[in-house]
VONUFI-618221 format. One record per residue (C-alpha): y, x, z. Coordinates in steps of 0.5 Angstrom, whole numbers, plus 500, padded with zeros to 3 digits. Layout:
BEGIN
YXZ
...
//
This chain:
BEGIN
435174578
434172571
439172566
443166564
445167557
453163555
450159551
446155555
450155561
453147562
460146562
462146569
458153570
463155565
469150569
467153576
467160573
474158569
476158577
473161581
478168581
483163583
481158586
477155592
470152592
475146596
479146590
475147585
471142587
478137587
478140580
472137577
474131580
468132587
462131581
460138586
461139594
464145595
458147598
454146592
460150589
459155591
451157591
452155583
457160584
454166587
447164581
452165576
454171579
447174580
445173573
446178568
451179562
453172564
459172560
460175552
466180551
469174548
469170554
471176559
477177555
478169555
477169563
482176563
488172560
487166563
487170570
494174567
497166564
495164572
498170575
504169571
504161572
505163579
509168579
515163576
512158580
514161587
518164591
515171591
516176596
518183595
511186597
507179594
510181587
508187588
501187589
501181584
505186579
498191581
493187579
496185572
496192571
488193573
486187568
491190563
487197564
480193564
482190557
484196555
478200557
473194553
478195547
477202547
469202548
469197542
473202538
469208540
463203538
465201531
467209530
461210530
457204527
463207521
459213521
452212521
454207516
457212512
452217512
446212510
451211504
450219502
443219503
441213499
447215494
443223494
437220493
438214488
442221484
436225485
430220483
436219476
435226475
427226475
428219470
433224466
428230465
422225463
426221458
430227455
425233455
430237451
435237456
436243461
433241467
438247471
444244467
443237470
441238477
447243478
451237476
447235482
449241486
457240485
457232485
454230492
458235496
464232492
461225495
459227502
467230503
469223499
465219505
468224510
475223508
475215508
471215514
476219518
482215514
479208517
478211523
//
């Protein structure tokens, strides 16, 4: 199936897929006040669900803690066997586990977003100091070239281990 970006889906794709974890297309149609039949409940149901990347991140940890609310909602709401609560409790903690998993995917993402970043900061830094030094030795032939790029040979370690340390510090 082809692909459904977020933003072009209507408001009662997203009111179906709201409910769809919790509730029945009989339901969900008595939700949407019968503007959809149940059985065409359903069928958008299951094209939505075909589509890929039917659902941003944000709108997946949205949908997540919607379903947590509901669960919770329901747990106050009723009478609630031993074995019922249990496997409600179960549940809770696979979601809580899938956010969990997304947070640390992202985290792992950054991470390594932060370090390309702060390599191509080194490198434009070597270069843009190594284009300096040339203009330098052009402008003021009188001074000593060795002297200068040893300058060079000590600061970008010292820039390269700067970078290194703060990445290491906001990661």
């Amino acid at each position: 199936m082809g692909e459904l970006e977020p933003r072009k889906r209507s408001a009662p794709d997203d009111q179906i897929l709201r409910l769809a974890g919790t509730h029945s297309p009989h339901e969900i149609s008595r939700e949407m006040h019968g503007i959809l039949s149940p059985a065409a409940i359903a069928a958008r149901l299951q094209t939505l669900l075909k589509a890929k990347n039917w659902l941003t991140l944000t709108q997946e940890r949205a949908l997540t803690a919607w379903k947590l609310k509901d669960i919770l909602r329901q747990l106050e709401e009723q009478f609630l066997s031993d074995n019922n609560a249990k496997i409600r409790v179960s549940v809770i903690k696979e979601i809580t586990a899938n956010l969990d998993r997304a947070e640390a995917t992202t985290n792992a993402d950054l991470d390594r977003l932060y370090g390309n970043q702060a390599i191509i900061m080194g490198q434009v830094i070597e270069r843009a100091l190594q284009m300096a030094l040339s203009e330098l030795g052009k402008n003021y032939p009188d001074i000593d070239e060795t002297d200068l790029r040893e300058v060079l040979r000590v600061a970008l370690p010292e820039a390269a281990a700067e970078i290194q340390m703060r990445t290491a510090d906001e990661v």
